[in-house]
Rosetta silent file (secondary structure, phi, psi, omega in degrees, C-alpha in Angstrom):
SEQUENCE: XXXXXXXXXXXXXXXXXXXXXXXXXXXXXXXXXXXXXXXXXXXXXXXXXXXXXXXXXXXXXXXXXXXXXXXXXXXXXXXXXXXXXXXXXXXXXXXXXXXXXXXXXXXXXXXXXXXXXXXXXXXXXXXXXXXXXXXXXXXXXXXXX
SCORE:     score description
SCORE:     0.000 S_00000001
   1 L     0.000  141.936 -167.387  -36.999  -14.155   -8.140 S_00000001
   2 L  -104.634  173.207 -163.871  -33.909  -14.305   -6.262 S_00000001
   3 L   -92.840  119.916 -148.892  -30.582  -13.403   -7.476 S_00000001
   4 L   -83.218  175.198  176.994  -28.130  -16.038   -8.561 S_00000001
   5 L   -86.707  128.056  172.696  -24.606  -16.086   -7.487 S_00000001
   6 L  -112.110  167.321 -164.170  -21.766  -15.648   -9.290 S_00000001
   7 L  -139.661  105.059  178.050  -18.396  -17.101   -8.068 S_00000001
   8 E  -103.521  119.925  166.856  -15.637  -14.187   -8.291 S_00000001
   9 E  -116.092  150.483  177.360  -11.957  -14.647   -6.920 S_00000001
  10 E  -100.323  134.835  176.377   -9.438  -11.589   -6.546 S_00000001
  11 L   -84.858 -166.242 -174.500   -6.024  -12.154   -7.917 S_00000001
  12 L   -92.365   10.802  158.236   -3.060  -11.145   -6.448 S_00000001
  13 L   -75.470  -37.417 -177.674   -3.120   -7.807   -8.509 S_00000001
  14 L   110.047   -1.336  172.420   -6.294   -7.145   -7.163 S_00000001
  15 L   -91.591  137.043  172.732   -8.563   -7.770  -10.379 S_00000001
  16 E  -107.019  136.599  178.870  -11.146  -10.046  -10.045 S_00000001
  17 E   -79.487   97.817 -128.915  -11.951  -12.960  -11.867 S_00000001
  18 E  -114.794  132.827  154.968  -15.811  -14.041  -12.913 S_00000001
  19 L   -87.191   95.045 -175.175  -16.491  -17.760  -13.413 S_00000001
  20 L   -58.736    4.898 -172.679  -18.355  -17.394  -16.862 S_00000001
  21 L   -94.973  -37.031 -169.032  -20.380  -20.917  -16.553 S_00000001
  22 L  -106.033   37.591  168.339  -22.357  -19.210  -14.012 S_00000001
  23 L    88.750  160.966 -175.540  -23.847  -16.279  -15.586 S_00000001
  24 L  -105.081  165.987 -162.373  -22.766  -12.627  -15.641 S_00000001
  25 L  -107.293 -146.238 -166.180  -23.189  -10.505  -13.094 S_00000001
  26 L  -113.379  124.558 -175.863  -23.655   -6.585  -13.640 S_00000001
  27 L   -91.926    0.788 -172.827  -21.298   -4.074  -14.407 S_00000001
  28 L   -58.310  -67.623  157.322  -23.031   -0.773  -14.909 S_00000001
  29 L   -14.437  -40.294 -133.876  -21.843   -0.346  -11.162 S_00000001
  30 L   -91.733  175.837 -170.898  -18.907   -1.617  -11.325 S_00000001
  31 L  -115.235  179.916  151.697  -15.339    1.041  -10.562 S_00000001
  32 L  -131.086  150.395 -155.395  -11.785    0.748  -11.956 S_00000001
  33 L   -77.801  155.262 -164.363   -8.925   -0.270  -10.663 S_00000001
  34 L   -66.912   25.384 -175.826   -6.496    3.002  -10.638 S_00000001
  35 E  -133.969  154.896  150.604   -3.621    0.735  -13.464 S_00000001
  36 E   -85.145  115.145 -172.296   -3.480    0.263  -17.110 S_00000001
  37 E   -86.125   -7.871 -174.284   -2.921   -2.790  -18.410 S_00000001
  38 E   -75.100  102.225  165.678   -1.805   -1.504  -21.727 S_00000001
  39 E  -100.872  158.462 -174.440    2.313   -1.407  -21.557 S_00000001
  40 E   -82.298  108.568 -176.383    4.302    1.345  -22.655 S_00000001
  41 E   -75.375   99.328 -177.578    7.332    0.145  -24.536 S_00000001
  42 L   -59.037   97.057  147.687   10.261    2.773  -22.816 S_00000001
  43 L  -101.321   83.331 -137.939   12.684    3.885  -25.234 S_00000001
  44 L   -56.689  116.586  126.366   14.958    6.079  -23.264 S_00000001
  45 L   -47.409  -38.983 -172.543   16.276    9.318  -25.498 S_00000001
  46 L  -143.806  168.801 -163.025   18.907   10.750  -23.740 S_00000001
  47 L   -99.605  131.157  141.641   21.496    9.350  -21.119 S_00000001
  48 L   119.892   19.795  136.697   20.660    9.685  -17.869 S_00000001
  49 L   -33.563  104.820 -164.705   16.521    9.330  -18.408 S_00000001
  50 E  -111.291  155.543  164.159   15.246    7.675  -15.264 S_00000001
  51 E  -144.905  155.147 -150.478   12.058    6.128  -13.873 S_00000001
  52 E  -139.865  110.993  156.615   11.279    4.850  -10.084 S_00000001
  53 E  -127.211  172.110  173.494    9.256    1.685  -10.687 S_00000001
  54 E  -117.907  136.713  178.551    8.245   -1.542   -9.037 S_00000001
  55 E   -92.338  151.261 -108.095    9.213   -4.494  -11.133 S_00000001
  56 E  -137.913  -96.585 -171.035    6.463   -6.397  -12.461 S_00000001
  57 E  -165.062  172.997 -176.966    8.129   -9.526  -14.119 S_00000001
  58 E   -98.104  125.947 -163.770   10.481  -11.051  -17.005 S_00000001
  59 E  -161.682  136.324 -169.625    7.734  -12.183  -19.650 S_00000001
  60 E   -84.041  112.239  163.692    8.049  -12.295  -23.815 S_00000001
  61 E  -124.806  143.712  174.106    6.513   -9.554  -25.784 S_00000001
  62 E   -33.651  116.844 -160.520    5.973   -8.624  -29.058 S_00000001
  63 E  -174.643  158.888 -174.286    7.490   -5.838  -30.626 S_00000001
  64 E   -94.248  135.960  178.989    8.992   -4.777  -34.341 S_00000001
  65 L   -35.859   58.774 -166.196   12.358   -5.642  -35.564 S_00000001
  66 L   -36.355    6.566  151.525   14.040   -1.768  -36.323 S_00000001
  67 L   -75.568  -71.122 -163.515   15.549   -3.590  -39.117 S_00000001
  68 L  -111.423   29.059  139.369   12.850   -4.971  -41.190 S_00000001
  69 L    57.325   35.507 -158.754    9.513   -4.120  -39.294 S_00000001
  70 L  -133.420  123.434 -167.939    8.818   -7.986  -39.238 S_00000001
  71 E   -82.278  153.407 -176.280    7.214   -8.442  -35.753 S_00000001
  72 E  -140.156  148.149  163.683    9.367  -10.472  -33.000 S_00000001
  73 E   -80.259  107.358 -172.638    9.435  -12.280  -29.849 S_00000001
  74 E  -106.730  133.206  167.403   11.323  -10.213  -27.348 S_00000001
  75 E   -76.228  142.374  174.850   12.129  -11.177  -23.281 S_00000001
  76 E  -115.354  158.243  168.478   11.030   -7.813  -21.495 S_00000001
  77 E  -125.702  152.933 -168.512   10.993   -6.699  -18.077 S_00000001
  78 E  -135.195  112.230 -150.308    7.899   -5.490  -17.281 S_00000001
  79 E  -136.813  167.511 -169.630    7.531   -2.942  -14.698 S_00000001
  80 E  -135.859   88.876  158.179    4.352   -0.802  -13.099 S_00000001
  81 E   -55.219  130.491  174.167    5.039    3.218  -12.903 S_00000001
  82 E   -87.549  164.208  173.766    2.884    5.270  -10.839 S_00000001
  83 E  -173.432  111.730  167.395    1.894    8.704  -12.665 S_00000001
  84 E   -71.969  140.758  149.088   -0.750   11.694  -11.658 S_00000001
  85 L  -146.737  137.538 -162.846   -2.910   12.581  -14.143 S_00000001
  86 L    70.855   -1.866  175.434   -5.989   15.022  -13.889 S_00000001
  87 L    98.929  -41.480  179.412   -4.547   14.847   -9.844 S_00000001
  88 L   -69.816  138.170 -162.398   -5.442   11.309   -9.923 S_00000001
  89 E   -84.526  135.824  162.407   -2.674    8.765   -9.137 S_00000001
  90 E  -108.004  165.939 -178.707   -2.458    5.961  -11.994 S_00000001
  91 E  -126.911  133.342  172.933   -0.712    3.097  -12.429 S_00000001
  92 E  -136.506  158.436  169.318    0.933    1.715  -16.130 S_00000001
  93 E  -120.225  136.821 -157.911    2.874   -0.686  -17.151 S_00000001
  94 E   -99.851  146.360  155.608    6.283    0.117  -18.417 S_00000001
  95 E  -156.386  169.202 -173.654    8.477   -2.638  -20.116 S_00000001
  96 E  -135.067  148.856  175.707   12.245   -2.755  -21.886 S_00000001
  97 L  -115.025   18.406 -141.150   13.577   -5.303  -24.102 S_00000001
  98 L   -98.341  132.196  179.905   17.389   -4.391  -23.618 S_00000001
  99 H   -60.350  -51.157 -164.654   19.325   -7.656  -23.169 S_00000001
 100 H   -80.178  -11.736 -179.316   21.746   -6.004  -20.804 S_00000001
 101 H   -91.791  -70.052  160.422   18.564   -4.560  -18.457 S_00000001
 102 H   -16.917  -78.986 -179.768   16.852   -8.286  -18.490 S_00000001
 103 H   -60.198   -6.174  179.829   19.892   -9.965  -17.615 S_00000001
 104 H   -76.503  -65.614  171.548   20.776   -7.536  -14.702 S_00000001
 105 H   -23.391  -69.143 -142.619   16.984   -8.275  -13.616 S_00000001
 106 H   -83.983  -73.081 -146.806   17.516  -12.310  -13.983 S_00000001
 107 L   -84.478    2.787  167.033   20.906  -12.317  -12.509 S_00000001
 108 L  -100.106  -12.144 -153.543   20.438  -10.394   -9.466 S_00000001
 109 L    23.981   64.028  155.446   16.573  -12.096   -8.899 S_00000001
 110 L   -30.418  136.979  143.854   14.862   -8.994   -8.686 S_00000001
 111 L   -71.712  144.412  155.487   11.552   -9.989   -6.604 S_00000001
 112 L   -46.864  125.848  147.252    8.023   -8.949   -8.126 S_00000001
 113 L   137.416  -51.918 -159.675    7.269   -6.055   -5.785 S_00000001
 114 L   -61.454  105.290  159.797   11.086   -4.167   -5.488 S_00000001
 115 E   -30.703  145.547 -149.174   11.075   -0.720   -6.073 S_00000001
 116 E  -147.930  135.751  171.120   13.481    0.730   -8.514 S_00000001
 117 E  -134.216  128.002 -155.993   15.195    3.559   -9.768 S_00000001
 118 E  -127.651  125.537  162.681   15.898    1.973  -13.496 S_00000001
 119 E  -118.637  123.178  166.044   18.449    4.813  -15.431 S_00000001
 120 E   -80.081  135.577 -174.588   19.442    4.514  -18.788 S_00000001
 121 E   -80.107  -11.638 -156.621   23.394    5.314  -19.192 S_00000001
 122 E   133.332 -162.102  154.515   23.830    5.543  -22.542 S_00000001
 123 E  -125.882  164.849  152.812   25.194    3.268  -25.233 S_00000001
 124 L  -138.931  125.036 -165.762   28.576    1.327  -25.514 S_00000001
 125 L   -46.361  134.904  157.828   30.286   -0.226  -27.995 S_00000001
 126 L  -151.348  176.155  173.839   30.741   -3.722  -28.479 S_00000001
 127 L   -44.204   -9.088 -154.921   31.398   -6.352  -30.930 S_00000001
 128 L  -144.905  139.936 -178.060   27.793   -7.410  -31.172 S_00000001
 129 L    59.451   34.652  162.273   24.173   -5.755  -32.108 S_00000001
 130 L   111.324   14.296 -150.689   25.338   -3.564  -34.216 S_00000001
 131 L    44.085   24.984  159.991   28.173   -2.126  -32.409 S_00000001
 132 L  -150.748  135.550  178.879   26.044   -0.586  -29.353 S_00000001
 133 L  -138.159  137.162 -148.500   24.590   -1.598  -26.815 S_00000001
 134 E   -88.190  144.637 -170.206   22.546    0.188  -24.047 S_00000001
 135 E  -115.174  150.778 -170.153   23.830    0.433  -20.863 S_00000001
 136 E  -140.456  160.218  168.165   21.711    1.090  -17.197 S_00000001
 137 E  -121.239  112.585 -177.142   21.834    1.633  -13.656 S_00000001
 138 E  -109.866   75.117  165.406   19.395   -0.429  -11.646 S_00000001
 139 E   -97.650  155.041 -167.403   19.105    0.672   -8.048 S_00000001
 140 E   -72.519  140.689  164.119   16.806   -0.294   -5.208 S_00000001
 141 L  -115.683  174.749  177.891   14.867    1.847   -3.600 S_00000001
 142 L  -139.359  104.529 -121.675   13.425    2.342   -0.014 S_00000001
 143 L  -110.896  144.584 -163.624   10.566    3.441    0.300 S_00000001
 144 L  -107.637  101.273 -163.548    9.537    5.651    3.620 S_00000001
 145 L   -95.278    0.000    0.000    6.889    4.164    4.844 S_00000001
């Protein structure tokens, strides 16, 4: 009996996509891709904690209030960190919810793709959130190629 077809497209991530109407095909074969789709919520400790990413995208995720532990809809930047582990290079996804990191993001229009060197600065006072608010340095990188 011959072997039906399934009809797979690759996104532009590089994960492929199965049309489920037409049966599945087999994965005991199949590899994984070297990223984690599972993001890492970044909460910088100390000032001048850095990371060299590529930024991903601006996109609303969940996360808990630090007042009241009441879950919330936050905008994030969402970012994809390289990292060896075991000698093998991985890929995760990193994201921040800090109003002042977002709005840097949005108001410069960061492309999907641009390399990064994202540093948290500190805090600084202001009139708003509590009296602090975190402050960053978001430079490009270039990558030698």
């Amino acid at each position: 009996m011959a072997k039906e077809l399934v009809k797979v497209e690759t996104t532009e991530s590089g994960m492929q996509v199965v049309d489920l109407t037409q049966g599945l095909p087999d994965l005991s074969e199949s590899k994984e891709l070297p990223f984690d789709l599972m993001a890492d919520y970044w909460t910088p400790t100390e000032k001048g904690e850095s990371k060299r990413m590529f930024f991903d995208k601006i996109a609303i995720r969940q996360v808990k209030d630090m007042q009241t532990d009441a879950l919330i809809e936050l905008e994030c930047a969402f970012f994809l960190e390289q990292t060896t582990e075991g000698g093998k290079v991985q890929v995760k996804t990193v994201s921040n919810g800090s109003k002042r990191l977002v709005g840097a993001i949005v108001a410069n229009e960061i492309q999907r793709g641009t390399p990064l060197l994202v540093t948290y600065m500190g805090k600084k006072k202001n009139n708003s959130n509590n009296f602090q608010s975190d402050i960053w340095s978001i430079k490009p990188l270039i990558i030698n190629i």
